[in-house]
Every structure is written in C-alpha cells, then in structure tokens.
N, C-alpha and C positions, 0 to 999 in steps of 0.2 A: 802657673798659667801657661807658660811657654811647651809645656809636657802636654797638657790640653790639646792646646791648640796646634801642635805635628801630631798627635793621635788622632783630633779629627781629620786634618789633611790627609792621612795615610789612609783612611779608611775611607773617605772621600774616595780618592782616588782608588781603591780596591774595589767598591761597591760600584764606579760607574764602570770597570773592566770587566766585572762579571758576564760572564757570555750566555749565563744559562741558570735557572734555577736552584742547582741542585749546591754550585758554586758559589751561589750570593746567601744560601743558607749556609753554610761552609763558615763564611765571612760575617754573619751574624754573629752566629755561634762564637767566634774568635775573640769576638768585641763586647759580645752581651748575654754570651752564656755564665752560668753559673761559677766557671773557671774563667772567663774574658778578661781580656784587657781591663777594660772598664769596671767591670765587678769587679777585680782587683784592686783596683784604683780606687773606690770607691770602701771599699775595708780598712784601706790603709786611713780613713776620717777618724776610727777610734783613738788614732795615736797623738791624733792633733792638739792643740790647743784650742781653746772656746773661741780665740778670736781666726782661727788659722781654719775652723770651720766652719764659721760664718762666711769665710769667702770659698773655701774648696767645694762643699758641700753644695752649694747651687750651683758654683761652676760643672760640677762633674756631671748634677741632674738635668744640665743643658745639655754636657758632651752624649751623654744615653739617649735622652731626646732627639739629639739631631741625628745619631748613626741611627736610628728606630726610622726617623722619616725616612733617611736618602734609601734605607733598607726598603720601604713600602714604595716608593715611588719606584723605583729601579724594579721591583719586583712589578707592579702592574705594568711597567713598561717591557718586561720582559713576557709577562702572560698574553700581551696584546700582538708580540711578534709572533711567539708559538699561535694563536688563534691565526693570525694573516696567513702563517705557512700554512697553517692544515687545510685553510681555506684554499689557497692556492693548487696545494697538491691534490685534495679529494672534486675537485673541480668532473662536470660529468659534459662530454658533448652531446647537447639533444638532437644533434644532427643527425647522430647515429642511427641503424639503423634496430630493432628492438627485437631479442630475442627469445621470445614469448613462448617457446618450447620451456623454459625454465621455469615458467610459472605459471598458477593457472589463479581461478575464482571460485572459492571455494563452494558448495553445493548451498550451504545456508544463506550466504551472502549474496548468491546468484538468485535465490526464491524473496529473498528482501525485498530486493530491487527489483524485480516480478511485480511485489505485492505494493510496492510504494508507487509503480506505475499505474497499476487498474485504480487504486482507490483513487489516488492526484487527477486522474481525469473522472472521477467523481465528484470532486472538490474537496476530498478531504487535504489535511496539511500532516507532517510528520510531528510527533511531540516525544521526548525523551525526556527521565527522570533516574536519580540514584539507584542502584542496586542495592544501598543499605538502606531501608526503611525503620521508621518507628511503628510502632503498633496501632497510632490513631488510621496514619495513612494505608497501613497494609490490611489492617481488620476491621476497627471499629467502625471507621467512617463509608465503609461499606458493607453496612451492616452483619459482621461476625460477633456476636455476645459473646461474654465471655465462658470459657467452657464449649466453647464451637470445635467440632472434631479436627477442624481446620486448623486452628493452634496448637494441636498434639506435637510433639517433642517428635514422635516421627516421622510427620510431614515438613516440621520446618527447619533450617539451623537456625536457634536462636543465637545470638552471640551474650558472652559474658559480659556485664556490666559494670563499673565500676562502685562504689558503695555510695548511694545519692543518686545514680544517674538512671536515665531511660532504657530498660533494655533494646536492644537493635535487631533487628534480623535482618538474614537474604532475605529479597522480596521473592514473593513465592508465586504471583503473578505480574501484569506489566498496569493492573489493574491502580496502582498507587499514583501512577502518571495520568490516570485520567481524573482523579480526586484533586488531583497538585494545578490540571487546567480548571475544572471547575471552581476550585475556589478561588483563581487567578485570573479567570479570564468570563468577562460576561457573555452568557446566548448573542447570536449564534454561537456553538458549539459543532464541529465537524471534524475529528481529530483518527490518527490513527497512531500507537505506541510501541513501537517494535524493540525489541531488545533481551536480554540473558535475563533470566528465573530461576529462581535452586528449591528444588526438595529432596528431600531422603527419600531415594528412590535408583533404582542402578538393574535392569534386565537388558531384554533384548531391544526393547521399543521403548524405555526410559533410562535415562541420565541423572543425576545429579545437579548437572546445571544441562539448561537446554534453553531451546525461543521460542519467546511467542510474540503472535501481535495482535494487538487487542485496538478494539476499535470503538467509537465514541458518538453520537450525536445527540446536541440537546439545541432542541427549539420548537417552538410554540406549533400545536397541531400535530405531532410527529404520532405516526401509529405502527402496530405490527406489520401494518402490511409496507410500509416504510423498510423497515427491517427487512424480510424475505425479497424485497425489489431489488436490497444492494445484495444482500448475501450472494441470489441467483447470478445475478450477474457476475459476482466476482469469481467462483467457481466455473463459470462455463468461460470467459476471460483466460482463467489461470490455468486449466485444462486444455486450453486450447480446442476443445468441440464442446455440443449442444451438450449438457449434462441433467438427468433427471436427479431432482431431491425432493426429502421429505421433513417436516418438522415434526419432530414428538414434543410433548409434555415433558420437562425436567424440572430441576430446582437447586437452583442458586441463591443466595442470602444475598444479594445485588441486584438481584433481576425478577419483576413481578410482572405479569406473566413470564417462565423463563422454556428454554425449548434446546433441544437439540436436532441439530440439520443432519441427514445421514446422506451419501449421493448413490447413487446406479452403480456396482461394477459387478467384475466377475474372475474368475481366474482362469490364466492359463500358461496351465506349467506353474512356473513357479511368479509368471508376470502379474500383475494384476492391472485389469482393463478397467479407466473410470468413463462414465458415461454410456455401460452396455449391461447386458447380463441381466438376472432377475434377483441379486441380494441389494443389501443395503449396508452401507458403512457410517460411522459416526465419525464428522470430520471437523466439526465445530460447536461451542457451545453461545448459546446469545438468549437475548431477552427485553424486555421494557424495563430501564433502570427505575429501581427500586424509589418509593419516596423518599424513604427515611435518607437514602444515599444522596440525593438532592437535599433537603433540608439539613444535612451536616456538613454540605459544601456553601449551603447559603442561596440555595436557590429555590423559588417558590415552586411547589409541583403542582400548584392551581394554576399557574401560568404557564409553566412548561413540561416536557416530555420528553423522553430520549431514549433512545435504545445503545446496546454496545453489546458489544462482541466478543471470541477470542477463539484463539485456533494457534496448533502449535506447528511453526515455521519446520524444525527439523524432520516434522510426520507430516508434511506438506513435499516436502522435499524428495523422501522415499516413496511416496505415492508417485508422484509426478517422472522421476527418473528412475524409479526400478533397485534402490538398494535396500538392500536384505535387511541390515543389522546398523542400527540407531547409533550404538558404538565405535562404528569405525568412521562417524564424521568428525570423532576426538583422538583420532589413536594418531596421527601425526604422521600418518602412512604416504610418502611421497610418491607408492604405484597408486594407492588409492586416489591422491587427488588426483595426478595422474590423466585418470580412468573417467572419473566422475566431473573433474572441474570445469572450469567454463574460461573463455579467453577473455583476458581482461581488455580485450578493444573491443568486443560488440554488448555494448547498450540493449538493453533491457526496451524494448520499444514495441507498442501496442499496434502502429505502422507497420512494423517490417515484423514484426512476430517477437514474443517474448522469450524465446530458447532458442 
C-alpha cells in the first residue's frame, strides 16, 4: 500500500508540472501504457495470494483510476490555456483601417443581392433549403411521373444508396424549397429561393453546379397577369433601364399555364445591349403552379393560386456585366475576380443604384 501510495504522489506531482500536452501524454503513457508503472504493477496480482489480492487488486484499480483523472483534468486545463492563447494572439484591431484592394464580391453573390433587393421591396422574404434532396421533394411533388426525361441519369447526379434506403440526389433546381415552404407554411405564400443546383452539363454557358432563384407566391385570387407585373418589373429593376419583354407558350410539369419571358437586346461587338435592338432572348422560365403541386403540399387549388418562377443567377450575371464564358466564374482566377468583382462596402441598394 505504501508503493501505492508514493506512485500516486509521484505522478501527482508530474502530471500537475506538465507544461504542455504533448508531455502529459508522455506521463500518461509512463503510468498507464501498456509497459507503465501501473500496468506493471498490476501483472504482478497473478503472483499473489487469494487473500493478497483481494486487497491489491482494487487498490491498484484505484491507483489507474485516479492518475486517468488527474490525467483528464490537467489535460482540459491545458486545452483551455492553449484556446486563451490563440485567442489572445489572433485578436484583430477593427480600428484598422481595411484594405479592400485584397478582395473583392464575387459576380454571383453580387447579382444575389441585386435580386434579394428588388423582390424584398416587393414583399417577398428569402427561403433556403438542402442541396441534397429526396425524390418526393425534387420530382414527384411537383408533378414529374415517373419516366419524366427529367430523371434521366444524364441530367441528374443521383447518389448511391445504401441497401433499405432512399436514393438522394443533387437538387437539380431550387424548386424543392418552395414544396418544403408550402407544406410548412400556410397562404399567404410570397417567397423567393436562391441557391447552388447540379446537372450533368459542363459547355460554355452551363456548369455542373450553377444558381438559380426561383420564386413563389400562393394566395387566393392570384392571376397571370400577377405574374408578368412582378416579372416586368424585376427585369427593368435589375437592368437598371426601361426594358421591352415577351411571353411565349412553354411547358413545365409544375406550371399550368406555363411561359417563357424573352427581353429586347441586341449586339454589339462582342457586348450585348438589354433593353434595345429588335431580337429577343429567353431569360426566364414561370407559370401558374400546377394543381396537382398544390394538392401534394396540402393546399386546396379551389381556394388558392400561385404562380412561381425561375431564372438562372450565373446567366443573369454575364448578361448584366458583359462576361463571355459561364466557366470562369469557377476557375478560381484571382485577375478575374479581380476585373469583374464588386467591393464588399457598397450595398446592393434600389436608392442609390444596384451596381
């Protein structure tokens, strides 16, 4: 007992002198490694007697016990002075003054917040949802049957599933976030969903993963011409001048009447002018939500109506500032952002202009 008891002391005492982690694991290891003190001591029970191990034997599973504590206490007391230091040293003066040549806003995130300003003073609100989807919220519940071209293997990544489980995919629009408010949130409904989308898809003008924002409204009375009232405006808004558009006839499994908005522009050189000229471009897709798509989120379509939208942020962005190639808003190019970014001190504001 007496051997005990200066073992614990000794190690006591070693484990409160520890300075530093790597040394109180050192001193673990000494005491309660597989060759330790204690291990040792603790093999030497087979030599004993029945009655010589009735008392060694719990004495020594005390002595392991207590250097395992002082071991963990001394250890979070040491993880807690490392934490105070780094606090201490990475400490940042905001006094300073901010050298924003270093960095800029990237083109996408700059057209976001563009977008999140015209529609907010329309009253919509922002709504976000996962990038990994299940197949009710990304197909079925807005109206994809199965067999829809839309589930092809080369428009979506599916992911692998485990055996039992739900297969997953990347959401392939931002379209899941407006199923996920509908079934959560009662009319009114006025929502806008910005965020990353993956297809199998990779040229000049598509990506693999790119943005869109998709937009929402459900409430009683709501009509097409609801729809062409926000769409216009947000377009002549986000252009910054008067801009002529058109709807055509299209077809979406979501959307009953469904249409695509083309606007005015024209070329020159290699720029292209929106809001002049005599062609037409297709800049967004929208429509009257579907019933079926109301009636899988739980909402009666004899009592309500809604339209929604969607348009892709990255081909929003090359229209509006003039870059060529969809590709190089991912290539990580620091002349590029460079060239194209935005300062992250001026605010996105419908007051003082939105660029």
């Amino acid at each position: 007992m007496t051997d005990i008891t200066a073992v614990k002391t000794k190690y006591a005492a070693e484990i409160e002198a520890a300075s530093d982690l790597k040394s109180l694991d050192d001193i673990r290891v000494a005491a309660l490694g597989k060759k330790g003190e204690v291990s040792m001591m603790m093999r030497g029970l087979g030599k004993m007697s029945v009655d010589e191990k009735k008392v060694m034997g719990p004495a020594l599973n005390g002595l392991k016990n207590d250097i395992a504590a002082l071991v963990e206490t001394r250890k979070s007391a040491l993880e807690l002075d490392a934490m105070n230091a780094a606090l201490a040293s990475e400490t940042m003066d905001m006094s300073l003054p901010i050298d924003v040549s270093m960095g800029t806003l990237h083109p996408v995130q700059q057209v976001m917040e563009e977008m999140a300003v015209i529609f907010s003073d329309m009253g919509f609100s922002v709504a976000e949802g996962p990038d990994i989807e299940d197949d009710f919220h990304n197909f079925t519940a807005l109206n994809f049957p199965p067999g829809h071209p839309a589930r092809d293997m080369h428009d979506t990544f599916f992911m692998v599933a485990d055996e039992g489980e739900e297969q997953k995919v990347l959401r392939t629009h931002t379209s899941p976030v407006q199923i996920r408010t509908m079934i959560n949130q009662k009319p009114p409904i006025r929502i806008i969903a910005p965020g990353r989308t993956y297809r199998c898809d990779s040229d000049q003008t598509h990506t693999p993963m790119f943005h869109q924002v998709e937009g929402l409204v459900i409430e009683e009375g709501t009509h097409m011409g609801h729809l062409k009232g926000v769409l216009m405006d947000f377009v002549s808004a986000f252009f910054e001048t008067d801009v002529d558009v058109q709807f055509r006839p299209h077809h979406f499994p979501f959307t009953e009447p469904s249409a695509e908005m083309d606007v005015r522009y024209e070329r020159d050189g290699a720029a292209i002018k929106i809001g002049q000229g005599d062609k037409w471009m297709e800049i967004l897709g929208c429509g009257m939500v579907h019933p079926n798509v109301l009636r899988a989120c739980g909402i009666d379509p004899e009592v309500y109506q809604g339209f929604a939208f969607g348009m892709g942020v990255d081909r929003l962005a090359m229209l509006k500032y003039g870059m060529p190639d969809l590709r190089d808003m991912f290539a990580a190019d620091t002349r590029w952002l460079g060239h194209y970014g935005f300062s992250p001190l001026l605010q996105a504001s419908l007051a003082t202009g939105l660029s």
